[in-house]
C-alpha positions as CSV (number, residue, x, y, z in Angstrom):
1,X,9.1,-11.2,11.7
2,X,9.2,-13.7,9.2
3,X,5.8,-15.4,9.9
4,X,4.8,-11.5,8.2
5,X,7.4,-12.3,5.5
6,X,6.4,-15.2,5.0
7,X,2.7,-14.0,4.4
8,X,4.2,-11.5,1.9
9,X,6.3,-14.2,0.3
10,X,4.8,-13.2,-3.1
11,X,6.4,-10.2,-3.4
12,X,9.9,-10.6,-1.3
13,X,12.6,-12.1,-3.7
14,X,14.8,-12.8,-0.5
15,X,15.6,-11.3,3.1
16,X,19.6,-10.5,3.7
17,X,20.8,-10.4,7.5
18,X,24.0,-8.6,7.4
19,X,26.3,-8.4,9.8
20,X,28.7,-5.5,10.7
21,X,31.5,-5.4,13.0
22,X,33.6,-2.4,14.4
23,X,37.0,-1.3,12.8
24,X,38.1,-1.4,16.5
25,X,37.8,-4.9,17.0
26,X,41.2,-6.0,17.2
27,X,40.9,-9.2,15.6
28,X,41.2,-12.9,17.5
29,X,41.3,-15.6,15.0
30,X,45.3,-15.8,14.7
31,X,46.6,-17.4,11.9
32,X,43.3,-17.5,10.3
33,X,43.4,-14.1,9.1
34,X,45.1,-12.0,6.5
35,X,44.8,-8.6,8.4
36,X,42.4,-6.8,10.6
37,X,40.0,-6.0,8.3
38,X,40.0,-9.5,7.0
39,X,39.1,-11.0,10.6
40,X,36.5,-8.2,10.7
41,X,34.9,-9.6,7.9
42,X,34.8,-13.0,9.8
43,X,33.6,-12.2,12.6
44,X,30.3,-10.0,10.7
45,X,30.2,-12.8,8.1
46,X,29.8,-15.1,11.9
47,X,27.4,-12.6,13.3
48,X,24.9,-13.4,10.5
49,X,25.3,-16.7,10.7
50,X,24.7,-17.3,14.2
51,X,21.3,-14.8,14.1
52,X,20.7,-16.8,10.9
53,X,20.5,-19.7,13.1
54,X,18.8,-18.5,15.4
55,X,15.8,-16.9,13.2
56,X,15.6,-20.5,11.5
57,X,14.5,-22.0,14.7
58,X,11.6,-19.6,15.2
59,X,10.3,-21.1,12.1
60,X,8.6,-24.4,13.8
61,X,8.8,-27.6,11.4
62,X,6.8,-27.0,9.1
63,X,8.3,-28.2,5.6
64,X,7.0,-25.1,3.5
65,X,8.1,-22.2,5.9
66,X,11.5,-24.0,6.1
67,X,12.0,-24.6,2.7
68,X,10.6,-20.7,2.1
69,X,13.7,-19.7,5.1
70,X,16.1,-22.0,3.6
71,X,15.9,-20.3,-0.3
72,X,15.0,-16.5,0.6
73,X,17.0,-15.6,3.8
74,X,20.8,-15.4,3.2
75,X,23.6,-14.7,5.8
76,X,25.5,-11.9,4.8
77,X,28.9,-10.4,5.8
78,X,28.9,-6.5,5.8
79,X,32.3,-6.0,6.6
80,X,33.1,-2.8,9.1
81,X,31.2,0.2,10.1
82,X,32.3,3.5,11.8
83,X,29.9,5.8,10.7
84,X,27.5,4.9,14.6
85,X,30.4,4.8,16.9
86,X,31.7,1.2,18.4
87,X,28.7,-0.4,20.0
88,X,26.4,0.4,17.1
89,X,29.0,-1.0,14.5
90,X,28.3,-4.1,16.2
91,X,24.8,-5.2,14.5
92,X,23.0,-6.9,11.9
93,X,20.5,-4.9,9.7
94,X,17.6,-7.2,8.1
95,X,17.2,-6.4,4.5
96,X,14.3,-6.9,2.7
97,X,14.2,-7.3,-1.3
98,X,11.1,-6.5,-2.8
99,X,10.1,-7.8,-6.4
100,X,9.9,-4.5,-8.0
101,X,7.1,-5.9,-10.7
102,X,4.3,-5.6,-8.5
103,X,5.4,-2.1,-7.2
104,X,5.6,-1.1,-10.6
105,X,2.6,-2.3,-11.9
106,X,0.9,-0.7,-7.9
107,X,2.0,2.7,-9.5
108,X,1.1,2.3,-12.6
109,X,-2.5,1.2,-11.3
110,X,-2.8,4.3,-9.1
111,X,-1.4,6.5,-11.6
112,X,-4.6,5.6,-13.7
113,X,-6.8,6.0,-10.9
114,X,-5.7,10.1,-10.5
Protein backbone atom coordinates (compact mmCIF):
# COMPACT_ATOMS: atom_id res chain seq x y z
CA UNK A 1 0.00 0.00 0.00
CA UNK A 2 2.28 2.64 0.62
CA UNK A 3 5.41 1.22 -1.26
CA UNK A 4 2.58 2.16 -4.38
CA UNK A 5 2.11 5.63 -2.63
CA UNK A 6 5.21 6.02 -2.16
CA UNK A 7 5.98 5.46 -6.05
CA UNK A 8 3.19 8.10 -6.72
CA UNK A 9 4.62 10.41 -4.11
CA UNK A 10 4.70 13.18 -6.77
CA UNK A 11 1.29 13.64 -7.02
CA UNK A 12 -0.19 12.65 -3.33
CA UNK A 13 -0.02 15.82 -1.08
CA UNK A 14 -0.68 13.43 2.06
CA UNK A 15 -2.59 10.06 2.94
CA UNK A 16 -5.29 10.46 6.15
CA UNK A 17 -6.15 7.21 8.09
CA UNK A 18 -9.24 8.01 9.93
CA UNK A 19 -10.69 6.33 12.41
CA UNK A 20 -14.42 5.82 13.20
CA UNK A 21 -16.02 4.40 16.22
CA UNK A 22 -19.68 3.38 16.85
CA UNK A 23 -22.25 5.76 18.75
CA UNK A 24 -22.90 2.53 20.69
CA UNK A 25 -19.71 2.30 22.36
CA UNK A 26 -20.39 3.10 25.74
CA UNK A 27 -17.40 4.82 26.55
CA UNK A 28 -14.39 3.43 29.14
CA UNK A 29 -11.92 6.08 29.80
CA UNK A 30 -13.73 7.47 33.09
CA UNK A 31 -12.81 10.72 34.18
CA UNK A 32 -10.97 11.33 30.98
CA UNK A 33 -13.95 12.23 29.12
CA UNK A 34 -16.47 15.01 28.81
CA UNK A 35 -19.39 12.81 27.46
CA UNK A 36 -19.93 9.79 25.27
CA UNK A 37 -19.33 11.34 22.21
CA UNK A 38 -16.16 12.85 23.53
CA UNK A 39 -14.68 9.28 24.45
CA UNK A 40 -15.83 8.21 21.02
CA UNK A 41 -13.71 10.63 19.60
CA UNK A 42 -10.77 9.06 21.73
CA UNK A 43 -11.11 5.97 21.09
CA UNK A 44 -11.30 6.71 16.72
CA UNK A 45 -8.58 9.44 17.23
CA UNK A 46 -6.62 5.87 19.08
CA UNK A 47 -7.74 3.69 16.36
CA UNK A 48 -5.70 5.71 13.85
CA UNK A 49 -2.95 5.88 15.83
CA UNK A 50 -2.32 2.48 16.57
CA UNK A 51 -2.90 1.42 12.56
CA UNK A 52 -0.72 4.53 12.09
CA UNK A 53 1.81 2.53 13.93
CA UNK A 54 1.47 -0.18 12.58
CA UNK A 55 1.60 0.96 8.75
CA UNK A 56 4.93 2.80 9.82
CA UNK A 57 6.66 -0.35 10.56
CA UNK A 58 5.94 -1.84 7.15
CA UNK A 59 8.01 0.86 5.83
CA UNK A 60 11.68 -0.89 6.55
CA UNK A 61 14.52 1.73 7.51
CA UNK A 62 15.05 3.32 4.88
CA UNK A 63 15.58 7.16 5.79
CA UNK A 64 13.69 8.57 2.58
CA UNK A 65 10.45 6.33 2.83
CA UNK A 66 10.36 7.20 6.59
CA UNK A 67 10.79 10.59 6.29
CA UNK A 68 8.07 10.43 3.09
CA UNK A 69 5.58 8.36 6.03
CA UNK A 70 6.48 10.65 8.67
CA UNK A 71 5.32 14.21 6.59
CA UNK A 72 2.36 12.72 4.33
CA UNK A 73 0.42 10.14 6.46
CA UNK A 74 -1.52 11.69 9.29
CA UNK A 75 -3.65 9.97 12.01
CA UNK A 76 -6.92 11.21 12.02
CA UNK A 77 -9.94 11.01 14.39
CA UNK A 78 -13.40 10.66 12.52
CA UNK A 79 -15.45 10.76 15.32
CA UNK A 80 -18.81 8.31 15.15
CA UNK A 81 -20.56 6.61 12.46
CA UNK A 82 -24.06 4.99 12.26
CA UNK A 83 -24.85 5.10 8.81
CA UNK A 84 -23.11 0.85 8.38
CA UNK A 85 -24.57 -0.52 11.54
CA UNK A 86 -22.14 -1.31 14.76
CA UNK A 87 -19.37 -3.55 13.45
CA UNK A 88 -18.84 -1.46 10.34
CA UNK A 89 -18.69 1.86 12.49
CA UNK A 90 -15.78 0.40 13.81
CA UNK A 91 -12.94 1.14 10.93
CA UNK A 92 -10.56 3.26 9.54
CA UNK A 93 -10.94 4.47 5.86
CA UNK A 94 -7.36 5.42 4.11
CA UNK A 95 -7.69 8.67 2.38
CA UNK A 96 -5.74 9.70 -0.29
CA UNK A 97 -5.12 13.54 -1.29
CA UNK A 98 -4.26 14.00 -4.67
CA UNK A 99 -2.40 17.27 -5.90
CA UNK A 100 -5.12 18.43 -8.15
CA UNK A 101 -2.42 20.43 -10.55
CA UNK A 102 -1.41 17.53 -12.40
CA UNK A 103 -5.10 16.20 -12.81
CA UNK A 104 -5.83 19.52 -14.04
CA UNK A 105 -3.23 19.96 -16.35
CA UNK A 106 -4.07 15.59 -17.47
CA UNK A 107 -7.50 17.10 -18.56
CA UNK A 108 -6.53 19.79 -20.06
CA UNK A 109 -3.91 17.69 -22.14
CA UNK A 110 -6.53 15.23 -23.25
CA UNK A 111 -9.01 17.83 -23.85
CA UNK A 112 -6.54 19.00 -26.68
CA UNK A 113 -5.98 15.68 -27.88
CA UNK A 114 -10.17 15.31 -28.79
Amino acid sequence: LFDHAYLNRGSITAIHIVGFSSPEWPGQYGDSCFSKTDCNMKLATERAANIHRVCRTQIGDDPAKLKWFDSHVLPVGGGTSSDQGEISARRVEFRYYFDSKIFTDATEKSDLQQ
